[in-house]
N, CA, C and O of each residue as an XYZ file, in Angstrom:
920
protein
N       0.838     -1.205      0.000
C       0.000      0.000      0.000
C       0.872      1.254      0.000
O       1.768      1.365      0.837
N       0.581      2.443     -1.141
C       1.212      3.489     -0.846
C       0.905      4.036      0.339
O      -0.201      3.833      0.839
N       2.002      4.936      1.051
C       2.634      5.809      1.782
C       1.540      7.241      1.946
O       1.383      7.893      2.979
N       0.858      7.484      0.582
C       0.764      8.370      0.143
C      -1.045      8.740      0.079
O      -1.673      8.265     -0.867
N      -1.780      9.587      1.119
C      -2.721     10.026      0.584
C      -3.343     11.251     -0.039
O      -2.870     12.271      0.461
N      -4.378     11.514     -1.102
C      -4.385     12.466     -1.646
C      -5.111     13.410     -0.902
O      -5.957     12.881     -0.182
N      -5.038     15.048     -0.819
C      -5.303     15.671      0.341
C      -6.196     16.654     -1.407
O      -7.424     16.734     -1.358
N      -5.795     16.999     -2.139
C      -6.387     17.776     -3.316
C      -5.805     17.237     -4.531
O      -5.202     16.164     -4.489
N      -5.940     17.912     -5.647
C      -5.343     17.720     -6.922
C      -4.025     18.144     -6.786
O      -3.370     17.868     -7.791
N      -3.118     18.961     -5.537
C      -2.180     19.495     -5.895
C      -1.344     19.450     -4.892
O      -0.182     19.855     -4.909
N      -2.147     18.755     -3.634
C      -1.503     18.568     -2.559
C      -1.435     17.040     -1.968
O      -2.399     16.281     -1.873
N      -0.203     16.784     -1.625
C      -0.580     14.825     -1.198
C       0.242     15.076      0.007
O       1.098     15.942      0.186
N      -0.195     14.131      0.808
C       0.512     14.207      2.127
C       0.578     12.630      2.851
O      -0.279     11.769      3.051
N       2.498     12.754      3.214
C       3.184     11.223      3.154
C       1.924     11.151      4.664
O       1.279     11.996      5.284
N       2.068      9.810      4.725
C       1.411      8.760      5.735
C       2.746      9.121      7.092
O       2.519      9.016      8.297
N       3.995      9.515      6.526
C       4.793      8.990      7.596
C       5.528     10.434      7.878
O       6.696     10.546      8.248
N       4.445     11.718      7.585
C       4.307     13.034      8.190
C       4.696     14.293      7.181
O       4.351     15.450      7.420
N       5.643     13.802      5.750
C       5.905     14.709      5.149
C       4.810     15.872      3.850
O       3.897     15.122      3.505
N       4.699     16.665      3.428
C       3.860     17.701      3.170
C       4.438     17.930      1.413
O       5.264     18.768      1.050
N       3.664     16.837      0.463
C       4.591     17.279     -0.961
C       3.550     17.983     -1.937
O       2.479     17.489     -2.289
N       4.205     19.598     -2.424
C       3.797     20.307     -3.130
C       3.971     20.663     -4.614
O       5.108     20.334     -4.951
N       3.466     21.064     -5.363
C       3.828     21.324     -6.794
C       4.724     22.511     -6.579
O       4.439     23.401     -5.777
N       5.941     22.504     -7.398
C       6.435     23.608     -7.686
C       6.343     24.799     -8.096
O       6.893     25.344     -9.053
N       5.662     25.171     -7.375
C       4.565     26.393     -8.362
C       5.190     27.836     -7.977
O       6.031     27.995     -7.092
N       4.788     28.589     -8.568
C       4.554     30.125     -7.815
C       3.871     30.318     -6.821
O       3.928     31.373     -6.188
N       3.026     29.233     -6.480
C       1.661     29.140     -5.677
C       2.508     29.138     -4.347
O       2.396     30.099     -3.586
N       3.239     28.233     -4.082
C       4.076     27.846     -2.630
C       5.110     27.833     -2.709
O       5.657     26.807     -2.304
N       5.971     28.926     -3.257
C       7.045     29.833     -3.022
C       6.941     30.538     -1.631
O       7.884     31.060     -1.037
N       5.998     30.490     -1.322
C       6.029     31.344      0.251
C       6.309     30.164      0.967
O       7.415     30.103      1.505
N       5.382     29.028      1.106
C       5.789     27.757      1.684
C       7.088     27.221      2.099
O       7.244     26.374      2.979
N       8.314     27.957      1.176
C       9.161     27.026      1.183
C       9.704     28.232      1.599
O      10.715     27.795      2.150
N       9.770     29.635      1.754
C      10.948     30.400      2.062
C      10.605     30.356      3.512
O      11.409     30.350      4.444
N       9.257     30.325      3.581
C       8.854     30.581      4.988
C       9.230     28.931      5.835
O       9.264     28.816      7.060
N       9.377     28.256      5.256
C      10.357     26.617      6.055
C      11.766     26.979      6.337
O      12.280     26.928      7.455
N      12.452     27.410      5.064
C      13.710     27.945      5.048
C      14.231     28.784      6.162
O      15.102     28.470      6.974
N      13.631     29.786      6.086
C      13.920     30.839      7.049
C      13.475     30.090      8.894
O      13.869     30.557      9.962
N      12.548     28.827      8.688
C      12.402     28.298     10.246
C      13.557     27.523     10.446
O      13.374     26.681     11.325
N      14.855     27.499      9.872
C      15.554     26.344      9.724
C      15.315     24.730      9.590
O      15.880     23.837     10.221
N      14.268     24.618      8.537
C      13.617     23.515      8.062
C      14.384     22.908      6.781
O      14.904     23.693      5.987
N      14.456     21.555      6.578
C      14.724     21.457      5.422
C      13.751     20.622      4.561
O      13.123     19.609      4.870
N      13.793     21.393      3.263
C      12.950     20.807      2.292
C      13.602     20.009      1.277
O      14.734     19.606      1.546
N      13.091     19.705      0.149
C      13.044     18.867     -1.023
C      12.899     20.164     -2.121
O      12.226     21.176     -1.922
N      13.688     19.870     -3.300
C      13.449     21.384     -4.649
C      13.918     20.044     -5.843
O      14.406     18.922     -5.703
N      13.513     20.788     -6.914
C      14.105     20.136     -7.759
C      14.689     21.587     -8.218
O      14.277     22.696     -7.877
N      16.298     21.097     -9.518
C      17.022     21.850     -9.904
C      16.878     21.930    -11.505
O      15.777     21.707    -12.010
N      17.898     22.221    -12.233
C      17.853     21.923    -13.581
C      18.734     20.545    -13.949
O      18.825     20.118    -15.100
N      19.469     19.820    -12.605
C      19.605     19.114    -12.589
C      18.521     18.032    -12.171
O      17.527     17.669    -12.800
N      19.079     17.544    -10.705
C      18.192     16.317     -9.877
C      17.950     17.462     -9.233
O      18.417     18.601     -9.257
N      16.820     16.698     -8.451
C      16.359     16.668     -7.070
C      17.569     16.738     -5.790
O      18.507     15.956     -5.639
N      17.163     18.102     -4.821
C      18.050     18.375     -3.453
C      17.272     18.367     -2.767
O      16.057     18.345     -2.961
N      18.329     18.395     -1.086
C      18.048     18.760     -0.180
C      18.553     20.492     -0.269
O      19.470     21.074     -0.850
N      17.579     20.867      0.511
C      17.832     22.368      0.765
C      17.733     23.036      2.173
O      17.017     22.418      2.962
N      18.247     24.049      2.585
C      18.204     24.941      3.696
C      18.904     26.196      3.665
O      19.491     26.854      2.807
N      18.642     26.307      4.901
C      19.499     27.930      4.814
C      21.032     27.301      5.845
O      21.344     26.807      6.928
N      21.706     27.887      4.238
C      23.282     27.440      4.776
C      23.570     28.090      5.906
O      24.494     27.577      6.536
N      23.126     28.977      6.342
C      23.715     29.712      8.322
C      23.070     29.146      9.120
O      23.218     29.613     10.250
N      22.106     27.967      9.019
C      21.511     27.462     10.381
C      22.252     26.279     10.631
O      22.482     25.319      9.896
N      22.540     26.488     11.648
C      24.106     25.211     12.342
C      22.577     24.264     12.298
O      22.525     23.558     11.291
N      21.584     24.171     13.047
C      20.534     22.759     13.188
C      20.199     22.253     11.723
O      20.308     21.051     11.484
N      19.704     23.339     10.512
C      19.094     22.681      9.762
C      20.484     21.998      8.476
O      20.276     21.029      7.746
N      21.552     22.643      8.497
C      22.713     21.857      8.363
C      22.575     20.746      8.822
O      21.689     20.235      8.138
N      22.916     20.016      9.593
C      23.404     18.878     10.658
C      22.277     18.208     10.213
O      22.478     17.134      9.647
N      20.862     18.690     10.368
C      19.526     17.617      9.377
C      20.083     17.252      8.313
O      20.308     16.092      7.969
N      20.330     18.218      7.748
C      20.765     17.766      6.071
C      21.338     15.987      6.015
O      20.888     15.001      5.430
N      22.874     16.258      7.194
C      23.737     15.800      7.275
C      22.932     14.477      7.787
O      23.666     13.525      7.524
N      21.999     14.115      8.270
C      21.445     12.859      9.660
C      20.386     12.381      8.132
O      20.288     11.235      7.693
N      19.732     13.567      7.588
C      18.864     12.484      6.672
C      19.818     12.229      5.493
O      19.013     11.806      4.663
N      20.833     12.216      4.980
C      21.264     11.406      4.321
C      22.489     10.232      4.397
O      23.096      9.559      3.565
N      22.503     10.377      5.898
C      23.414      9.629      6.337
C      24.873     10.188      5.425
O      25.427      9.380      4.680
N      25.234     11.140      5.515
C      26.220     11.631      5.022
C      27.647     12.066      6.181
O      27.462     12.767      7.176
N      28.908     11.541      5.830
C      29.961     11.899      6.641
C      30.389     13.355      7.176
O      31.022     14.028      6.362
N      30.183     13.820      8.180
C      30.402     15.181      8.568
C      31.407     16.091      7.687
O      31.158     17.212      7.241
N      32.712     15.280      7.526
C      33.633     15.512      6.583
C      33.117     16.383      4.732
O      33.651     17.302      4.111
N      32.126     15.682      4.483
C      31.917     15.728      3.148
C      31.335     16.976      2.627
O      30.115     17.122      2.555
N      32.008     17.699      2.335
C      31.247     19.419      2.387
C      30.037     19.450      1.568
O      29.763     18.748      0.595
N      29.267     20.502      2.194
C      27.879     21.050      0.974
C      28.037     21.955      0.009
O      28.703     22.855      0.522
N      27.865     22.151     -0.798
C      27.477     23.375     -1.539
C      26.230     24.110     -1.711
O      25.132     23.572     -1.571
N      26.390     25.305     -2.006
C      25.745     26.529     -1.746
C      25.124     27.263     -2.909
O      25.775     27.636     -3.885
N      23.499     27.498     -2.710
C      22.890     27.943     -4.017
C      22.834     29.636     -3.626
O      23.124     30.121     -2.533
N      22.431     30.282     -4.703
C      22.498     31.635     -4.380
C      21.200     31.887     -5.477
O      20.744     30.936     -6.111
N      20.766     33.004     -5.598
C      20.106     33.674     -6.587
C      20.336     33.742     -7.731
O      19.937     33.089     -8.695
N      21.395     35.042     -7.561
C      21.603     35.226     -8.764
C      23.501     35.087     -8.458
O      23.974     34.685     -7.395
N      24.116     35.415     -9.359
C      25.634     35.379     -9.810
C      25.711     36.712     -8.772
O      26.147     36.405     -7.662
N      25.412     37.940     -8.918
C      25.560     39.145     -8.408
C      25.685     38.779     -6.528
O      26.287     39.424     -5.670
N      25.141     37.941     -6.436
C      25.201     37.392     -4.666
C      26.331     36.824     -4.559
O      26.706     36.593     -3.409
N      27.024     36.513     -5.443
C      27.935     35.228     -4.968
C      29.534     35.754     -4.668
O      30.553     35.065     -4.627
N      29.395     37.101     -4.491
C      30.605     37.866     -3.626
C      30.343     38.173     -2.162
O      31.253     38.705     -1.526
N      28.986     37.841     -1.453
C      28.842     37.768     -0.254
C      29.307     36.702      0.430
O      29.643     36.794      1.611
N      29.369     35.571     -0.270
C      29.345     34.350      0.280
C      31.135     33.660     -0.286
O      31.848     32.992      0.462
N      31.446     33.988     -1.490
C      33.087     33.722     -1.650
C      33.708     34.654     -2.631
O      33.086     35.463     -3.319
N      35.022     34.456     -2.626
C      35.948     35.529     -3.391
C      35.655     35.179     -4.891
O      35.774     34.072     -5.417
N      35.199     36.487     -5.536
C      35.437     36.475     -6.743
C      36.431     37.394     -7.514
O      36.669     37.285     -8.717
N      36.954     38.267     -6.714
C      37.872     39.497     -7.177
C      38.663     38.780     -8.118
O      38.483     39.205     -9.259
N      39.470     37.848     -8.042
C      40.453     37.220     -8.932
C      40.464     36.289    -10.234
O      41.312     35.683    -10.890
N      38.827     36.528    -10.270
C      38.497     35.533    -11.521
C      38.159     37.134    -12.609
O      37.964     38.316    -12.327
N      38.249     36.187    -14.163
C      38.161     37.279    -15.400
C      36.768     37.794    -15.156
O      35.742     37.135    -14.987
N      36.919     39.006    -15.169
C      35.251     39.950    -15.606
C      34.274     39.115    -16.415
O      34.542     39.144    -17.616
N      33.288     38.427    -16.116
C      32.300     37.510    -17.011
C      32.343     36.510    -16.624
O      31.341     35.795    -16.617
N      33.360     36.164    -16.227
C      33.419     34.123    -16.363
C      31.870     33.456    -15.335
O      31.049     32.560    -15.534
N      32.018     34.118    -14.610
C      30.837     33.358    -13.501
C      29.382     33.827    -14.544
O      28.395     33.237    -14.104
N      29.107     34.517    -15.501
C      27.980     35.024    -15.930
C      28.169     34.133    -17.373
O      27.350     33.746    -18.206
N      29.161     34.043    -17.297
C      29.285     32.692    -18.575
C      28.879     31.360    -18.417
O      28.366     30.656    -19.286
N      29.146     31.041    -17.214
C      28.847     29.706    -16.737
C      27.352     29.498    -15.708
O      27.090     28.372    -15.287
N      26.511     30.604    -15.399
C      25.781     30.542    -14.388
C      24.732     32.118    -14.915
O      25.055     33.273    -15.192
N      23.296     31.323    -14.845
C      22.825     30.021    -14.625
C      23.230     28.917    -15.522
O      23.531     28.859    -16.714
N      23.119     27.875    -14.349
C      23.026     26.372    -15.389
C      23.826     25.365    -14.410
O      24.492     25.462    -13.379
N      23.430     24.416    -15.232
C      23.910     23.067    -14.466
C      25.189     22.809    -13.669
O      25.373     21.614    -13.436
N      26.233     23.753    -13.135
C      27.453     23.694    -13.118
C      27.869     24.531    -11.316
O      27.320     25.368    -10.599
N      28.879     23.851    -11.263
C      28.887     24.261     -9.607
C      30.583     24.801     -9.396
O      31.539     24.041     -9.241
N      30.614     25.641     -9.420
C      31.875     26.662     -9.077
C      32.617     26.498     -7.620
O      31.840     26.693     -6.686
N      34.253     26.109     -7.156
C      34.196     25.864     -6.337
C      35.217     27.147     -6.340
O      36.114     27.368     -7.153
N      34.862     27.868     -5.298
C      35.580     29.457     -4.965
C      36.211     29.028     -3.683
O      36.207     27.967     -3.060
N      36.903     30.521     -3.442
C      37.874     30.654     -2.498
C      36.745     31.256     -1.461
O      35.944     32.140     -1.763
N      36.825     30.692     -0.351
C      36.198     31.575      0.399
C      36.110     32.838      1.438
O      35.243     33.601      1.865
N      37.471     32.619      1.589
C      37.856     34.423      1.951
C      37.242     34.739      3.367
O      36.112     34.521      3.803
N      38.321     35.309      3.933
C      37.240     35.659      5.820
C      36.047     36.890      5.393
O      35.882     37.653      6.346
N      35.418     37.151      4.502
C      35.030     38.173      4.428
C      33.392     37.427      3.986
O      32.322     38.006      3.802
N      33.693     36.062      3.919
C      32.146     35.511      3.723
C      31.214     35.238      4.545
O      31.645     34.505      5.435
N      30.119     35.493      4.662
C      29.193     35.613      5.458
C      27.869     34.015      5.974
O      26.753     33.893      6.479
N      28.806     33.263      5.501
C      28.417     31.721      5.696
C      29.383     31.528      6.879
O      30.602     31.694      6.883
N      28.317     31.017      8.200
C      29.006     30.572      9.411
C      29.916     29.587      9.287
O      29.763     28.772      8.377
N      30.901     29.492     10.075
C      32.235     28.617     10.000
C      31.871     27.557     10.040
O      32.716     26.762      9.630
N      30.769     27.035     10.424
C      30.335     25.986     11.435
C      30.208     24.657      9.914
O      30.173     23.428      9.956
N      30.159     25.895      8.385
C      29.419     24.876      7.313
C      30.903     24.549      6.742
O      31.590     25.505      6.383
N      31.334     23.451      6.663
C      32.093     22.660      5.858
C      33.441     23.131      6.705
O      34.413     23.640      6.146
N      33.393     22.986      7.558
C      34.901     23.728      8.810
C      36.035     23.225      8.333
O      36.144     22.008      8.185
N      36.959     24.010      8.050
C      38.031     24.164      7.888
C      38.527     23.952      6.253
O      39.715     23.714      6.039
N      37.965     24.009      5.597
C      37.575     24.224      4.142
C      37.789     25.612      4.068
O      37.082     26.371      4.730
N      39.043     26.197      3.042
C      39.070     27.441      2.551
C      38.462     27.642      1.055
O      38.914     28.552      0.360
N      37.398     26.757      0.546
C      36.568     27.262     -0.484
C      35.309     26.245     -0.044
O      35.163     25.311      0.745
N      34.399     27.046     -1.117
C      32.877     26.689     -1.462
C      32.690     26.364     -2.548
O      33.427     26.715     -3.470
N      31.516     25.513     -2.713
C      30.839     25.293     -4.154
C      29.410     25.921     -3.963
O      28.496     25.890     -3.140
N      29.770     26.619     -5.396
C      28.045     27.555     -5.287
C      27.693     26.988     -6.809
O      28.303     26.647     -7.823
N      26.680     27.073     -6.456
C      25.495     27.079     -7.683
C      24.523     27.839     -7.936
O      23.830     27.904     -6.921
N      23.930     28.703     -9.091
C      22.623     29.429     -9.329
C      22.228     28.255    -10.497
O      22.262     28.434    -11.714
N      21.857     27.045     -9.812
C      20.482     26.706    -10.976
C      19.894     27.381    -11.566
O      19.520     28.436    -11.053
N      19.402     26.911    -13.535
C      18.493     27.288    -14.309
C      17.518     26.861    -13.868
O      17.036     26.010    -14.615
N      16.718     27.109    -12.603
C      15.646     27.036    -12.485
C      14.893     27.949    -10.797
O      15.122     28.023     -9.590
N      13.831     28.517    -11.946
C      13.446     29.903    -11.418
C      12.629     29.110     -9.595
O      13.252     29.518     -8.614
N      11.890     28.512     -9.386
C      11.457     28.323     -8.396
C      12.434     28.093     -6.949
O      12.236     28.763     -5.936
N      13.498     27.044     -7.049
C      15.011     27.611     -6.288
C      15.551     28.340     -6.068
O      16.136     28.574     -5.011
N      15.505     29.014     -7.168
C      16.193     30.393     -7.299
C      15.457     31.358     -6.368
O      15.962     31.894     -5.382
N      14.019     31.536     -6.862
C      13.328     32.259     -5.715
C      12.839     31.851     -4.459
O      12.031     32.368     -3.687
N      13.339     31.069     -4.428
C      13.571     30.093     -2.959
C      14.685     31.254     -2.020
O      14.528     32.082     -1.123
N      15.586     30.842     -2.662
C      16.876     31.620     -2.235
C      16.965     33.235     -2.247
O      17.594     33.975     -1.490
N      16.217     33.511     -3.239
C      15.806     34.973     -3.046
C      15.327     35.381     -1.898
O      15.799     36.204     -1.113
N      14.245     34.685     -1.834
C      13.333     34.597     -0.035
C      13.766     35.251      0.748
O      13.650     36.430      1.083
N      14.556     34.020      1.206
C      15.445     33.672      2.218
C      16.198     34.299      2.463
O      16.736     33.940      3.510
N      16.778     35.500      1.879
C      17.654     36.522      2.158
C      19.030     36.270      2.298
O      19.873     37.047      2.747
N      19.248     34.760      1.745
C      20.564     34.008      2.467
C      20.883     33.289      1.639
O      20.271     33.474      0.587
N      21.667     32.434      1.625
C      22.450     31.060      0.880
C      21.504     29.714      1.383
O      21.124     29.416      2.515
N      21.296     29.067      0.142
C      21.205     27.343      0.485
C      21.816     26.636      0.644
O      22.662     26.571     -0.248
N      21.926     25.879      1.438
C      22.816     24.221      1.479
C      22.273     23.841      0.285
O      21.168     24.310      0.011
N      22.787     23.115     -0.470
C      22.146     22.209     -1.533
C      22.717     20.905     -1.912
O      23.912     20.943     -2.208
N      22.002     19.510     -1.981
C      22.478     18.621     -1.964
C      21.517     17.538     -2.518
O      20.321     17.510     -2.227
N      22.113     16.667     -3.319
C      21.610     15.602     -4.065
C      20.438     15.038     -3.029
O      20.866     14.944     -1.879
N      19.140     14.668     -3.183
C      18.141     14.041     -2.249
C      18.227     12.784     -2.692
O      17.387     12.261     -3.424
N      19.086     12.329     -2.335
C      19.278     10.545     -1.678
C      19.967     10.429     -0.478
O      20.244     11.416      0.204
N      20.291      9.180     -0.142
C      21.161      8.218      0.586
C      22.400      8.678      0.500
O      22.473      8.848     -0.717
N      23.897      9.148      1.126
C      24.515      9.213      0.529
C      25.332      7.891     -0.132
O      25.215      7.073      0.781
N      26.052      7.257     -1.146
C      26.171      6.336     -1.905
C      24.964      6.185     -2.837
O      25.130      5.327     -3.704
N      23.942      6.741     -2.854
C      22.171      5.980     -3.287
C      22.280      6.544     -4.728
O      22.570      7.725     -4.538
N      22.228      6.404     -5.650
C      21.983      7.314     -7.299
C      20.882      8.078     -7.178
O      19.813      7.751     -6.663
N      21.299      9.536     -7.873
C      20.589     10.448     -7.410
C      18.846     10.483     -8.204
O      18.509      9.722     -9.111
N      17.975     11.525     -7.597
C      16.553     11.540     -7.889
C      16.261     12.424     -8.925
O      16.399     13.633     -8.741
N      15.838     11.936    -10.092
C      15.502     12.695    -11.154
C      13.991     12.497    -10.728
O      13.420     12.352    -11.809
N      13.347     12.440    -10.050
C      11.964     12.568     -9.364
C      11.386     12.608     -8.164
O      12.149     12.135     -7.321
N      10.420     12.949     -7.739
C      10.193     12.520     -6.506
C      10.122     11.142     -5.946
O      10.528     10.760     -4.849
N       9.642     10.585     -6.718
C       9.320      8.905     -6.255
C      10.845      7.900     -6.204
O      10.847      6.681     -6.035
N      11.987      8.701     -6.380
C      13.078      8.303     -6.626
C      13.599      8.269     -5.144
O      14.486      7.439     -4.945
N      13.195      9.040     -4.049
C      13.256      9.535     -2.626
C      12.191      9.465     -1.865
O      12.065     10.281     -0.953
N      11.382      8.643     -2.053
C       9.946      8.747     -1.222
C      10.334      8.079      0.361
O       9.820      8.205      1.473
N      11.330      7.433     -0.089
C      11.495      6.925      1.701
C      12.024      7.820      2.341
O      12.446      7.447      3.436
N      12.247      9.365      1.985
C      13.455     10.165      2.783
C      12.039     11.511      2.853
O      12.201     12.667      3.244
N      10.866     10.963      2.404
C       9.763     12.181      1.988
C      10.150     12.786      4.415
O      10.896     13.635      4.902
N       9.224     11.827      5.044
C       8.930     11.930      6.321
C      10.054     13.258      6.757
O       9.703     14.355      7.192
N      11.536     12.780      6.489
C      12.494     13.947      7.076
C      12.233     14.881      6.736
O      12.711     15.585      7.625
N      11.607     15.792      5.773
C      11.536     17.003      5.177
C      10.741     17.379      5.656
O       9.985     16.523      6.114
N      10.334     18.913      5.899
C       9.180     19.464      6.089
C       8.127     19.652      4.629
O       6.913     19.461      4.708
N       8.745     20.009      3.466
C       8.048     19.762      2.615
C       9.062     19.458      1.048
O      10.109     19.917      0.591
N       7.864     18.248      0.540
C       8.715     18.007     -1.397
C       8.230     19.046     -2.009
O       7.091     19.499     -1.898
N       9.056     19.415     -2.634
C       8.409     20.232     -3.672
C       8.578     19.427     -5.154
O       9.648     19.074     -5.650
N       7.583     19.287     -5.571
C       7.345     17.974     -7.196
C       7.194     19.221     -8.580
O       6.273     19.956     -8.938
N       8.810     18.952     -9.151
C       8.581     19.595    -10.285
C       8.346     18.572    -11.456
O       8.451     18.994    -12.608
N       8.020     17.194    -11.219
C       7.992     16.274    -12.452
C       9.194     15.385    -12.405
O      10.074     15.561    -11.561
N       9.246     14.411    -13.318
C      10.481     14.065    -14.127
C      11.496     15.305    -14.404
O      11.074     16.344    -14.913
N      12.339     15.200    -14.179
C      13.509     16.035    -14.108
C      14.087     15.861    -15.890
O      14.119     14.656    -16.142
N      14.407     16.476    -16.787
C      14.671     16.256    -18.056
C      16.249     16.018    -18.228
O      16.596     15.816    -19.392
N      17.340     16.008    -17.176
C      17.953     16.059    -17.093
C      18.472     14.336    -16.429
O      19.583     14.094    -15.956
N      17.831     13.777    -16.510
C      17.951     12.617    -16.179
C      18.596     12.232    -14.342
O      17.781     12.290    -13.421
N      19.979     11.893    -14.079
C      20.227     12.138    -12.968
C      21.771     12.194    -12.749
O      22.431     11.646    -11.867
N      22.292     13.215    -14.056
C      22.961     13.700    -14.346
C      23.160     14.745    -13.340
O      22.257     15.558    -13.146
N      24.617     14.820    -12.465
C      24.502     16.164    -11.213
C      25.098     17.223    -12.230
O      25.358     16.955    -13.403
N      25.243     18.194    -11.762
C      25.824     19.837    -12.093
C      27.567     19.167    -12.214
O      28.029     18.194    -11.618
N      28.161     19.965    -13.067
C      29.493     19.900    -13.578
C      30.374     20.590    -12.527
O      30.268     21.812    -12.432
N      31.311     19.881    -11.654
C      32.056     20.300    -10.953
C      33.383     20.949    -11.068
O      34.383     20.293    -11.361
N      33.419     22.528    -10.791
C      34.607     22.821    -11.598
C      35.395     23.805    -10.469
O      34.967     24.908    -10.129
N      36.582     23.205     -9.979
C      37.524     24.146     -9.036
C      38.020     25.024     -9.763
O      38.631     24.696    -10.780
N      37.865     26.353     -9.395
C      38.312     27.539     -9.437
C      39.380     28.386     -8.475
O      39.554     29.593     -8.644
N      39.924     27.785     -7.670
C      40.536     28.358     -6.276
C      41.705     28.641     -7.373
O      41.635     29.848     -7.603
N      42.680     28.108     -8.101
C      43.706     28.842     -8.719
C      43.745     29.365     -9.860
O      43.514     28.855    -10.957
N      44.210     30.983     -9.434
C      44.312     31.988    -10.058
C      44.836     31.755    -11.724
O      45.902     32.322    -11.967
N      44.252     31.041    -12.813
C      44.429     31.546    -14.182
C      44.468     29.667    -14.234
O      45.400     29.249    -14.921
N      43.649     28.657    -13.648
C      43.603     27.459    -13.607
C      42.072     26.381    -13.042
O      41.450     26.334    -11.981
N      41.970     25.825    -14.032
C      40.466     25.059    -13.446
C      40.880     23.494    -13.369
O      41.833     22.995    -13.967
N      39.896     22.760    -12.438
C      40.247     21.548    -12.498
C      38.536     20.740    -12.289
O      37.890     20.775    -11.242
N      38.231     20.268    -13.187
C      36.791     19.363    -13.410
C      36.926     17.839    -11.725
O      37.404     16.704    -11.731
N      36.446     18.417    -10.929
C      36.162     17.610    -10.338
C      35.074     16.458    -10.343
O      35.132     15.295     -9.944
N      34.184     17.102    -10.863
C      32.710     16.064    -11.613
C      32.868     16.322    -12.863
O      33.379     17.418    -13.094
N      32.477     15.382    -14.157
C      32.096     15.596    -14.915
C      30.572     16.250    -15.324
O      30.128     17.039    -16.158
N      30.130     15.534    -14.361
C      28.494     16.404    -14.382
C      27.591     16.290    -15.996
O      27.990     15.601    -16.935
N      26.553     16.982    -16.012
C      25.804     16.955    -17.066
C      26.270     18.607    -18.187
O      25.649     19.061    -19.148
N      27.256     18.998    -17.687
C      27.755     19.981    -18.708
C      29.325     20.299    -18.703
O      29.904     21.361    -18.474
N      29.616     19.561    -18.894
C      31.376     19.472    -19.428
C      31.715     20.031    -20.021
O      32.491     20.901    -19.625
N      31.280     19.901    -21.790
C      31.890     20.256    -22.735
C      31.401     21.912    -22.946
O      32.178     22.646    -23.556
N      29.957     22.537    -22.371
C      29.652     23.664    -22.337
C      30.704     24.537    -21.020
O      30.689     25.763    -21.133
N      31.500     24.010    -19.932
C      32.133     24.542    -19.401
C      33.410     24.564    -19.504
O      33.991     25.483    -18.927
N      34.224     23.544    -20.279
C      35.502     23.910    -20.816
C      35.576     24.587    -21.566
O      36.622     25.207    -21.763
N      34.279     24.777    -22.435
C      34.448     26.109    -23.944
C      34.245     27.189    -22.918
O      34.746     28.256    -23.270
N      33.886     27.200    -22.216
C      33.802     28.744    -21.698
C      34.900     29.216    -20.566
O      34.763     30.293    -19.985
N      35.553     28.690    -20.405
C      36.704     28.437    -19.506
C      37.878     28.964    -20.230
O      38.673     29.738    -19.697
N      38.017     28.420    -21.812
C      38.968     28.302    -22.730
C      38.916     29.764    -23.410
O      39.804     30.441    -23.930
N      37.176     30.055    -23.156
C      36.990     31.479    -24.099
C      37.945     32.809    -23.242
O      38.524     33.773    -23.741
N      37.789     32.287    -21.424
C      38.475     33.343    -20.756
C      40.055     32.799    -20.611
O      40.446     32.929    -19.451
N      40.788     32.375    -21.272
C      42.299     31.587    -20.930
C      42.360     31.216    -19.663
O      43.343     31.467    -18.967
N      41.224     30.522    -19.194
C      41.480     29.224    -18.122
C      42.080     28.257    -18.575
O      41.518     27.611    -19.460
N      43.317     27.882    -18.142
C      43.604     26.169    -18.241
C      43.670     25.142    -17.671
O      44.191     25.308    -16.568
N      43.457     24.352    -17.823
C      43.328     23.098    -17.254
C      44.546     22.900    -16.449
O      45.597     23.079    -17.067
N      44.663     22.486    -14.883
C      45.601     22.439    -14.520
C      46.311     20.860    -14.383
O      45.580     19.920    -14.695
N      47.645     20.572    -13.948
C      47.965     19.241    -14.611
C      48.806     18.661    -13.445
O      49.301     17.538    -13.540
């Protein structure tokens, strides 16, 4: 027997306490207003399916960390709005004029320097002198994070080891931990993550994930004389 009863056409609610919504414009308040309680939810991206929160809450961190059975060690990365935010949170002074507006939005996750001047508590990924940020192509996250006035944790919604959720039903056993799913569909992106690309040295990149956009981030890397470091 499913888990799952229907509450409307647009609202279903797990048996085992969790609250899953359409991605709408409709409950954009829903989710900033979880965010901001230090709650964590469920989003989908232009990739998979995350976990989300507000990266300055030491509690809803550490959730993140307990529902996916993930090693304290293993850092998060960080969604933002827009590109224009992402000097609050790590150093961009030393990268070429454009490059982050070349690569973002979109599937791809930037790992910066983070600089004492960032405004993400120590407490997230400790002792780590960079971050990985992301501005997903996709507007409902995005204005998630707008909300919120702050940075997201953001993180694949599985198990950690588990292959990631190009749907909701891909994570239904992890629905209960969340305060709420948010269901944007089948994900078109299959479960392909964001393209991982270190940036910490000055006139040098290094592809840590291949991710679902590679070949769109070495051309643009190459367009600013980034090279590959060896």
């Amino acid at each position: 027997m499913s888990q799952e009863t229907e509450i409307s056409d647009n609202v279903t609610k797990s048996g085992t306490g969790g609250v899953v919504l359409p991605a709408t414009d409709d409950y954009i308040e829903e989710a900033i207003a979880a965010v901001k309680a230090g709650k964590v939810i469920a989003v989908p991206t232009d990739t998979i399916y995350g976990f989300a929160c507000d990266a300055c809450s030491v509690q809803a961190v550490n959730q993140i960390y307990e529902i996916k059975r993930r090693n304290l060690t293993s850092p998060l990365a960080i969604c933002v709005a827009d590109v224009s935010d992402i000097p609050r949170f790590a150093m961009v002074d030393y990268l070429p004029c454009g490059l982050l507006e070349s690569l973002l939005p979109g599937p791809v996750t930037v790992v910066l320097r983070r600089g004492e001047t960032s405004h993400l508590e120590k407490s997230l990924n400790p002792g780590l002198d960079s971050i990985g940020v992301r501005v997903p192509n996709y507007d409902f996250v995005r204005c998630i994070a707008r909300g919120s006035e702050s940075a997201l944790a953001l993180t694949s919604a599985n198990l950690s080891g588990e292959p990631s959720s190009a749907g909701t039903k891909d994570f239904e056993h992890l629905w209960r931990s969340c305060s709420y799913v948010f269901d944007g569909g089948l994900l078109p992106a299959g479960c392909a993550g964001s393209t991982v690309v270190d940036l910490t040295t000055l006139g040098k990149y290094k592809i840590l994930r291949p991710g679902s956009a590679l070949e769109e981030t070495t051309a643009a890397l190459l367009r600013f004389s980034i090279e590959e470091a060896s």
